[in-house]
TORMI-76206 format. One record per residue: x, y, z of N, C-alpha, C in turn; residue in three letters. Coordinates in steps of 0.1 Angstrom, whole numbers. Atoms other than C-alpha are relative to their C-alpha. Layout:
N
n_c1 / n_c2 / n_c3 / ca_c1 / ca_c2 / ca_c3 / c_c1 / c_c2 / c_c3 / code
X / Y / Z / X / Y / Z / X / Y / Z / ALA
...
END
This chain:
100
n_c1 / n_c2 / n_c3 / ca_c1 / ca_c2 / ca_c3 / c_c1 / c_c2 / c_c3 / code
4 / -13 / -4 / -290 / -250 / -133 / 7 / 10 / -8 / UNK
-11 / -9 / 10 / -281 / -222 / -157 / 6 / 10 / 10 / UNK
-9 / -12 / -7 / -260 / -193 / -148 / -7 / 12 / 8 / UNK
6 / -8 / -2 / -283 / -169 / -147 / -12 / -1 / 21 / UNK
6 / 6 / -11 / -302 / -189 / -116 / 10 / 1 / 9 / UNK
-15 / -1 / -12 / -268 / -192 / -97 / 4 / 8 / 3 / UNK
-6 / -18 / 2 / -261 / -153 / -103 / -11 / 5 / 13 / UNK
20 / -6 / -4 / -302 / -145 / -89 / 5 / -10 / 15 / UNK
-3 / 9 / -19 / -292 / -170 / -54 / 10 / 3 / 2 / UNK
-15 / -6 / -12 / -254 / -155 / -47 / -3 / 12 / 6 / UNK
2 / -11 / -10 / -273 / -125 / -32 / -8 / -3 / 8 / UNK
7 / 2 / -10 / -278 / -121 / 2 / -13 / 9 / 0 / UNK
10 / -6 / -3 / -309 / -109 / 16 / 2 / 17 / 4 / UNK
-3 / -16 / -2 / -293 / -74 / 31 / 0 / 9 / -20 / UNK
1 / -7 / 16 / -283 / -67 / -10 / -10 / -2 / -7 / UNK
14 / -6 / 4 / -318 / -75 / -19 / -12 / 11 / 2 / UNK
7 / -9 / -9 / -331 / -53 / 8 / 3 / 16 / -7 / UNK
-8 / -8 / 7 / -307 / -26 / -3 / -1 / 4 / -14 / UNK
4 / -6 / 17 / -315 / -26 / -41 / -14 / 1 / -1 / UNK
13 / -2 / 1 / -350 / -26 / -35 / -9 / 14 / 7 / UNK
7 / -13 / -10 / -352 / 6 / -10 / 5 / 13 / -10 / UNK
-2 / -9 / 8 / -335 / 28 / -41 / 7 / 10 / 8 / UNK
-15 / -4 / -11 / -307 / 36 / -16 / 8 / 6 / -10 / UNK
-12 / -12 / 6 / -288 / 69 / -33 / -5 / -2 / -18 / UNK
9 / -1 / 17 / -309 / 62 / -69 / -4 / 15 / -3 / UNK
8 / -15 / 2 / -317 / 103 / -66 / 10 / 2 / -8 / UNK
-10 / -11 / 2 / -299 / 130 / -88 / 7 / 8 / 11 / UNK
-8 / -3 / -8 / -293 / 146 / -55 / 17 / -10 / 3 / UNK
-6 / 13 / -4 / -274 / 114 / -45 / 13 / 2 / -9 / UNK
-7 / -1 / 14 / -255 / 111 / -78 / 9 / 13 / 1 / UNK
-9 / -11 / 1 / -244 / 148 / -81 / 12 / 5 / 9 / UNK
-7 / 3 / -12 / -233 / 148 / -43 / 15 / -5 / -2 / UNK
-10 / 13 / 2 / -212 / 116 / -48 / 11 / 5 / -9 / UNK
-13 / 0 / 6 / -195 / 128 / -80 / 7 / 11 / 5 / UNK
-6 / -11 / -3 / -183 / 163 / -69 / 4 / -1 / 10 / UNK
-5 / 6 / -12 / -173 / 150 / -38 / 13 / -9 / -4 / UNK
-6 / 7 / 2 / -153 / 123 / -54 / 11 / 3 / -12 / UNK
-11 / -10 / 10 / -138 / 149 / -82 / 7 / 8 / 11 / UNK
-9 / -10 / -8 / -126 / 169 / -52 / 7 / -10 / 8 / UNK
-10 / 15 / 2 / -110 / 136 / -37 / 13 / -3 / -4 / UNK
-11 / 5 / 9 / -91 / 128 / -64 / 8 / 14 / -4 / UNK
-6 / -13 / -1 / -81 / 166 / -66 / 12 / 1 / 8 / UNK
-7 / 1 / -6 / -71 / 165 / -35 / 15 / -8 / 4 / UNK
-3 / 6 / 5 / -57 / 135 / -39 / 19 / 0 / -7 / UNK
-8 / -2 / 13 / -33 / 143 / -69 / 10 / 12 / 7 / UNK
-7 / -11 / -10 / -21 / 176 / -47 / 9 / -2 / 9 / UNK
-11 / 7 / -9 / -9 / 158 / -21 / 10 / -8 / -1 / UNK
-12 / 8 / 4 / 10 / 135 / -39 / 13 / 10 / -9 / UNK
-3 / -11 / -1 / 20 / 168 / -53 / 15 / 12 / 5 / UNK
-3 / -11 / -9 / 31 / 187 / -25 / -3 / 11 / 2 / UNK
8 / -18 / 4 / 9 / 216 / -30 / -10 / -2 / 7 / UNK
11 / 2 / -7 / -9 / 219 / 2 / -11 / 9 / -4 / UNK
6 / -8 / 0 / -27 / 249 / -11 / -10 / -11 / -9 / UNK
2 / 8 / 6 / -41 / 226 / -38 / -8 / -15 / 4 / UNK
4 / 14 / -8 / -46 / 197 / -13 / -13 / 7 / 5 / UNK
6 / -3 / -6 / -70 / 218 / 4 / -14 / 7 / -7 / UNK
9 / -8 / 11 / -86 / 236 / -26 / -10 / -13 / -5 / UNK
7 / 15 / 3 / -97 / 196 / -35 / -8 / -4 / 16 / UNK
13 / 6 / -11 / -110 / 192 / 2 / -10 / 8 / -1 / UNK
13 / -7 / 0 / -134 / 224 / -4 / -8 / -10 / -7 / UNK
8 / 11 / 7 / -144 / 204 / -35 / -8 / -9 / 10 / UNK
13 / 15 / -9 / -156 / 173 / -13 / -8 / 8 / 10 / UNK
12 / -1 / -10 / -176 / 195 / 14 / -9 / 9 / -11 / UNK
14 / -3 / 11 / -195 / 212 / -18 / -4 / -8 / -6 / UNK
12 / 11 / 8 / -205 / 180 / -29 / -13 / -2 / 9 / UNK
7 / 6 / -6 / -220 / 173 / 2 / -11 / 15 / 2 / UNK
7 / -7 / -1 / -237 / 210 / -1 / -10 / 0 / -8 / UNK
9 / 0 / 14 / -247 / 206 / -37 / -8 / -8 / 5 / UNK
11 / 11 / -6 / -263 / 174 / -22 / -11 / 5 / 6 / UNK
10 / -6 / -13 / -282 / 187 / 6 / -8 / 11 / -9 / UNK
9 / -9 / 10 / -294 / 220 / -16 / -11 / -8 / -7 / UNK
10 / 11 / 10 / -308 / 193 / -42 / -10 / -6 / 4 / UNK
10 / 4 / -8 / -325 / 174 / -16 / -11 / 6 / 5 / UNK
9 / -11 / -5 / -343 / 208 / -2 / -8 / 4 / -12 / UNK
6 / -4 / 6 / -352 / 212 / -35 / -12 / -10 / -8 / UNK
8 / 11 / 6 / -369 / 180 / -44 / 6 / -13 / -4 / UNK
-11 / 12 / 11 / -341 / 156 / -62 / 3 / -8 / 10 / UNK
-3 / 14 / -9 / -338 / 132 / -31 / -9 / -6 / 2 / UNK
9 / 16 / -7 / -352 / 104 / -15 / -10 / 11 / 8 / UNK
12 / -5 / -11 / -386 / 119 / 4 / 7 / -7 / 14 / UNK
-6 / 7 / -15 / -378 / 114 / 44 / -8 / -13 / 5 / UNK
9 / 11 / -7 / -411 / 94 / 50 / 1 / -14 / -7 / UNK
0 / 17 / 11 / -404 / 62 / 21 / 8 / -6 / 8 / UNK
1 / 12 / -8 / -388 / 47 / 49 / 5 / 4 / 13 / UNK
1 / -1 / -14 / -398 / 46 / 85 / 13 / -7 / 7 / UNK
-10 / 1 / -9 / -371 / 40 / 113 / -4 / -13 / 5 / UNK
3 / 13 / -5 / -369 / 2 / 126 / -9 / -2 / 12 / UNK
5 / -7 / -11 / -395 / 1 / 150 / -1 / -16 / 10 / UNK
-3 / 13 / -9 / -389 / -29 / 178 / -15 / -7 / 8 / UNK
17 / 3 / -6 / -420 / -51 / 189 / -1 / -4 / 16 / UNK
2 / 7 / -13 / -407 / -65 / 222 / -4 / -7 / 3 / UNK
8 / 17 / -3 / -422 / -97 / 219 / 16 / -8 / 5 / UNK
-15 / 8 / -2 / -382 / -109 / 225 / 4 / 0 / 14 / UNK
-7 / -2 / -14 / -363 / -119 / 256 / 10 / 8 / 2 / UNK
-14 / -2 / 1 / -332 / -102 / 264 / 11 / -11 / -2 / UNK
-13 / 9 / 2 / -297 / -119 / 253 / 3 / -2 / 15 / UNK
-10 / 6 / -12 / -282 / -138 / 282 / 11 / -12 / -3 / UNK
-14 / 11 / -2 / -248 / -156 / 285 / -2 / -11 / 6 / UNK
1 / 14 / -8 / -248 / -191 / 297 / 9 / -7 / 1 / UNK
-11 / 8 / -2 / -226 / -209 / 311 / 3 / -9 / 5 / UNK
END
């Protein structure tokens, strides 16, 4: 069996599911993430620092990533809401019960 075959079967089913729904694949997504993760390490670097002013100037950073994000999304550059519906339950199941 080559490597390549052994590589393609060590993934579970959830990380196939996951790479195939284009989970955070946007530019929104992306731009979010990094300016979030540059104000982080800002912060970060501050606090080890001592410069709470500094500490806190890197937390703005991380909640304008998550603005930049959201703007981008409103503007088109995310995931559409409807490409994937909410789990929807059929009820054919019993309830869990304990036995003992």
């Amino acid at each position: 069996m080559s490597l390549s075959v052994l590589l393609r079967h060590a993934h579970s089913n959830e990380e196939q599911a996951m790479a195939g729904s284009s989970h955070g694949h946007t530019p929104a997504a992306w731009t979010g993430v990094t300016i979030a993760f540059i104000g982080f390490c800002v912060a970060g670097a501050f606090m080890v620092m001592d410069q709470p002013v500094g500490f806190w100037a890197g937390m703005v950073v991380v909640l304008l990533g998550g603005v930049v994000g959201g703007i981008m999304r409103m503007m088109g550059m995310g995931q559409p809401k409807d490409l994937h519906q909410p789990h929807q339950m059929t009820g054919d199941r019993e309830p869990a019960r304990a036995e003992g």
